[in-house]
C-alpha positions as CSV (number, residue, x, y, z in Angstrom):
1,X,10.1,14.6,15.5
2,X,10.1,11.8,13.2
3,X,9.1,11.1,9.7
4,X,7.8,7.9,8.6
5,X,7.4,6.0,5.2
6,X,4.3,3.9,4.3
7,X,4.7,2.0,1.7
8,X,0.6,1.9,0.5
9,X,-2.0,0.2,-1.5
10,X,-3.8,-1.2,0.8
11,X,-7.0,-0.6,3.0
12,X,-4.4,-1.4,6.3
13,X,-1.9,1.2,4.8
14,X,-4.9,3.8,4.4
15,X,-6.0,3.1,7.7
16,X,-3.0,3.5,8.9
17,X,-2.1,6.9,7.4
18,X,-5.2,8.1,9.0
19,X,-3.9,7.5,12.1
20,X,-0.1,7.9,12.2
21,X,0.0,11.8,12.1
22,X,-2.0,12.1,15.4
23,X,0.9,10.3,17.5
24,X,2.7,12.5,19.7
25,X,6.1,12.5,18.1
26,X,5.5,12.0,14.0
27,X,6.3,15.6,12.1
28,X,5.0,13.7,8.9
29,X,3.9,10.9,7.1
30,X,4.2,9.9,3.8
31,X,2.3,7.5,2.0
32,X,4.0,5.9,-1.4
33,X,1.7,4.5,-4.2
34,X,3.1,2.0,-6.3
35,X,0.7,3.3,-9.5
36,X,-0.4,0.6,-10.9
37,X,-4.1,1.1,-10.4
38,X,-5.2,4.2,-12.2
39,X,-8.0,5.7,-10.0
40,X,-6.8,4.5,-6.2
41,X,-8.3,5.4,-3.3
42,X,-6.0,7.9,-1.9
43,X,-5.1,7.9,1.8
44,X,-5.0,11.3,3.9
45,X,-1.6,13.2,4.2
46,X,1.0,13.4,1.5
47,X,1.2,10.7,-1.1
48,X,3.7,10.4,-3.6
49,X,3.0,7.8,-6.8
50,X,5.5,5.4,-8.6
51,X,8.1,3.4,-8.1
52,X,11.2,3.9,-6.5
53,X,14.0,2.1,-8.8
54,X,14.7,-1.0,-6.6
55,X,16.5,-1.2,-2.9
56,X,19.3,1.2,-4.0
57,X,16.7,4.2,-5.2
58,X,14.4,3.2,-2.1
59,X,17.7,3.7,0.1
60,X,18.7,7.0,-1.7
61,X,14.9,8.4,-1.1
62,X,14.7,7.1,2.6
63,X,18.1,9.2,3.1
64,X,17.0,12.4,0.8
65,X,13.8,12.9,2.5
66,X,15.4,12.1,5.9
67,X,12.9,9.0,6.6
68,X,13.0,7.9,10.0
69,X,10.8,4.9,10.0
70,X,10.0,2.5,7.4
71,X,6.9,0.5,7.7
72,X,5.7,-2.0,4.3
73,X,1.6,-2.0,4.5
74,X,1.9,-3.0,0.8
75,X,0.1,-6.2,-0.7
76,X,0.5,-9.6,0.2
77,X,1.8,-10.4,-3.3
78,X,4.1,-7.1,-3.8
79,X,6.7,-9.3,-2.7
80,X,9.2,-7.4,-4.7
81,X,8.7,-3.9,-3.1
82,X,8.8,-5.6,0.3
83,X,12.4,-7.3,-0.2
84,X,13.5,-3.9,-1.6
85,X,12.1,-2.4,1.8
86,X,14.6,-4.7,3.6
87,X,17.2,-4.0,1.8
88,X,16.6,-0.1,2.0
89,X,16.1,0.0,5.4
90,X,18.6,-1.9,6.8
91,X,21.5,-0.4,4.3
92,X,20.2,3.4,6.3
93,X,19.8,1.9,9.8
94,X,16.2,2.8,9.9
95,X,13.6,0.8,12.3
96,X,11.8,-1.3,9.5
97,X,7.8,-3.0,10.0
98,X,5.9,-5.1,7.6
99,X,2.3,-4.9,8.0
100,X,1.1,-8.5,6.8
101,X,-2.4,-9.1,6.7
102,X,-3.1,-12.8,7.9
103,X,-3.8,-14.9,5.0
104,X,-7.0,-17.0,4.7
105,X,-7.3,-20.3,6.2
106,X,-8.9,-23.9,4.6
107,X,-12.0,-24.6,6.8
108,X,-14.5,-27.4,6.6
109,X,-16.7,-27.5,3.6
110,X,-13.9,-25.3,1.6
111,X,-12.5,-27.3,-1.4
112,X,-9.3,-25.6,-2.0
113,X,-6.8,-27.1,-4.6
114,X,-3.1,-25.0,-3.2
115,X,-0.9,-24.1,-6.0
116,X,2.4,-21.8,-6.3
117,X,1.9,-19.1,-8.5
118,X,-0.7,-18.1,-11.5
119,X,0.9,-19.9,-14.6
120,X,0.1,-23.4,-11.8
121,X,-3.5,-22.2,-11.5
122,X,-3.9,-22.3,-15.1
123,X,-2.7,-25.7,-15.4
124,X,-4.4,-26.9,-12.2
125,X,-8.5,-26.2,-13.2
126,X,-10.3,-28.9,-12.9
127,X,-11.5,-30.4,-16.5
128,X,-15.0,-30.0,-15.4
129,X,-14.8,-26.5,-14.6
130,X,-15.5,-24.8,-18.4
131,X,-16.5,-21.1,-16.8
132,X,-13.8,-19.7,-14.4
133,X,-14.3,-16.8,-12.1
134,X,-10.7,-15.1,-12.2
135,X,-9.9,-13.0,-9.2
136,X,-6.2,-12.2,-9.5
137,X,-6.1,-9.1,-10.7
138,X,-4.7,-7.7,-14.3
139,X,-1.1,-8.1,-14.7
140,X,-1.1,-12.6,-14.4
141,X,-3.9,-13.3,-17.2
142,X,-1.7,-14.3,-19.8
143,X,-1.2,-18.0,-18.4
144,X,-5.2,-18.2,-19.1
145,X,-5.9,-17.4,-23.0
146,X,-3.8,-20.9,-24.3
147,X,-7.0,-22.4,-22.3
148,X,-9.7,-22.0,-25.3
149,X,-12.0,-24.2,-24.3
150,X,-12.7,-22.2,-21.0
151,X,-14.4,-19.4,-20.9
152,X,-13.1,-16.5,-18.2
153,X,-14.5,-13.9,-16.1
154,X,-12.0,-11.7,-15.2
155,X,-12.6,-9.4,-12.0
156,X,-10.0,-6.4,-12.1
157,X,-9.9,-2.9,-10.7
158,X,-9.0,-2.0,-13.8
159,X,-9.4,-2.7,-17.3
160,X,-6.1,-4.8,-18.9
161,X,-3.7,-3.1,-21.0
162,X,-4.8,-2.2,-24.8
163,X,-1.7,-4.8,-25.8
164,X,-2.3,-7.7,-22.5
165,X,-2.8,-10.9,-23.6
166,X,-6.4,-11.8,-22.1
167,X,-8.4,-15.2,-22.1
168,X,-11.6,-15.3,-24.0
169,X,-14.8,-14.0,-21.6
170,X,-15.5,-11.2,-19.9
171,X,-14.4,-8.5,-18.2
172,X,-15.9,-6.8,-15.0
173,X,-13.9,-3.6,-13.3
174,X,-15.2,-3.5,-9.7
175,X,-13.9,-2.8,-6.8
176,X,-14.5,-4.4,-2.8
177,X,-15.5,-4.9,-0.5
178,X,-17.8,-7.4,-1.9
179,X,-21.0,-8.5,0.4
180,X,-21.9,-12.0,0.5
181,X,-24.9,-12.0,-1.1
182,X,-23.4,-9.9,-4.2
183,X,-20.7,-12.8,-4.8
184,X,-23.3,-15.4,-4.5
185,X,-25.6,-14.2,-7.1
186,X,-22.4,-13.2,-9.2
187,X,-21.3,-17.1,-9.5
188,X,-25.0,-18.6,-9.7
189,X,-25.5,-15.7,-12.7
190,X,-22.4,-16.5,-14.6
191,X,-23.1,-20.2,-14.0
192,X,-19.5,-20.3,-12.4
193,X,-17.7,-23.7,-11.8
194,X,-14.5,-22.7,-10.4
195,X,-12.6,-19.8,-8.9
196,X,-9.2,-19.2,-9.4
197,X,-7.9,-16.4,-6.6
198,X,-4.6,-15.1,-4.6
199,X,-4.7,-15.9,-1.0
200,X,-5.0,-12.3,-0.2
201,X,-6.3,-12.6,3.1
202,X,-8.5,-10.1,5.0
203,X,-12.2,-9.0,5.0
204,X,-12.9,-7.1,1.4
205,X,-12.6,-10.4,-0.4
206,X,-13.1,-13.0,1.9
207,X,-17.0,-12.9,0.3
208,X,-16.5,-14.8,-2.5
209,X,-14.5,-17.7,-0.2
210,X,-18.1,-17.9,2.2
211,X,-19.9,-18.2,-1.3
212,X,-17.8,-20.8,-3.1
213,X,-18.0,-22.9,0.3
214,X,-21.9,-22.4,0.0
215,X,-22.0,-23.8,-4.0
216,X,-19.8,-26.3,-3.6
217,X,-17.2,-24.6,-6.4
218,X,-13.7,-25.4,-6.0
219,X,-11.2,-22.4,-5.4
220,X,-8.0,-22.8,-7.4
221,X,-5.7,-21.1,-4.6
222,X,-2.5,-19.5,-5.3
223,X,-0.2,-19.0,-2.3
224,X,1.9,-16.3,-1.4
225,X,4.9,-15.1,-2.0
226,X,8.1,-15.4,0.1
227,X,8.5,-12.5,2.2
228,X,11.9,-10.9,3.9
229,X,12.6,-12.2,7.6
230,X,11.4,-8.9,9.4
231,X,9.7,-7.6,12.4
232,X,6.0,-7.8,11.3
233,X,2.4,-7.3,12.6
234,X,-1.1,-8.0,11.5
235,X,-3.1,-5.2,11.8
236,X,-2.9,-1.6,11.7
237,X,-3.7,-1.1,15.2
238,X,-0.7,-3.4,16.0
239,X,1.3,-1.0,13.9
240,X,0.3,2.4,15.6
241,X,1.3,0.4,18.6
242,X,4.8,-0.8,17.6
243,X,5.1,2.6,16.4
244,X,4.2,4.3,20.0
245,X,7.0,2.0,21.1
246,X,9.3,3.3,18.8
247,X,9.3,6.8,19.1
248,X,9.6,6.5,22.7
């Protein structure tokens, strides 16, 4: 009987727990939280919460808790956790899967501008664009407050840190999915002129992409991380599947 490792914090690594105890051959699944957002939604069957001290302490816990199978449903942009996955699992010999959720595509009527990480975004707004919609999350607003004569709203789970350097605007704590028509009266009531967001890919989030498209507002798109050369999949259900494979 096997027991398997999801790394978490996502709605594909919740799904996924859901699932993986039912398949003939699993004694137990645990689901790791990286504990960064302070209310998440927590997936069924054990979770532990925090981090695990870089490749080495991943390695150490994959041996201590006898881990059989490793498989990385984290974020898109946890890039760090997911090379430290590598590392862990191939120093204990373990089979190893990244869940990677496809990222969004450019399609007609979209007017992306591509950049390579947040502190680009911030230099890559157009001069036009004087109210932003930020969607990146909490940790990556300090490249945004030097711009003063912007003003910022700032979409988060959670609200920054008491000490985080933060751009001058607002502040809305909310959590998808996001419908379509919620984004689009979001951007026409802030009187939004451009979006700065993580190519996240999937469906929670995709909302705000349809709406831009709609409004004409230019997305200031940061692309993703490099990720570890592994086996990967796109969807949960591709995961249980790989995972049948496995254990037979």
């Amino acid at each position: 009987m096997a027991r398997v490792l999801i790394l978490g914090g996502t709605g594909d690594a919740a799904e996924l727990a859901a699932k993986v105890s039912f398949i003939r051959g699993v004694d137990h699944v645990i689901t790791s939280l990286a504990g960064r957002t302070r209310h998440p939604s927590v997936p069924e069957g054990r979770v532990r919460v925090g981090g695990f001290g870089g490749s080495t302490g991943l390695a150490a816990y994959l041996r201590e808790h006898q881990i059989d199978i490793l498989i990385d449903a984290t974020h898109p942009f946890a890039a760090q956790i997911s090379w430290h996955a590598a590392e862990a699992a191939k120093s204990v010999a373990i089979p190893h899967l990244m869940l990677v959720r496809p990222a969004w595509n450019w399609v007609t009527g979209d007017h992306w501008i591509e950049v390579e990480n947040t502190s680009d975004a911030a230099q890559a707004i157009p001069a036009t664009a004087k109210r932003v919609f930020l969607t990146i999350g909490r940790q990556e607003l300090a490249p945004f407050a030097p711009l003063v004569d912007r003003w910022f709203l700032m979409r988060m789970i959670d609200p920054p840190a008491p000490d985080a350097i933060v751009p001058q605007g607002e502040v809305l704590c909310d959590r998808g999915p996001f419908t379509l028509d919620n984004e689009r009266q979001l951007l026409i009531h802030y009187r939004i002129d451009a979006i700065v967001s993580k190519n996240s890919g999937g469906d929670a989030t995709y909302a705000k992409i349809i709406a831009a498209r709609e409004l004409g507002i230019p997305i200031i798109m940061v692309q993703r991380p490099a990720i570890p050369p592994s086996e990967q999949v796109a969807t949960a259900e591709q995961a249980l599947a790989w995972l049948t494979q496995v254990l037979q």
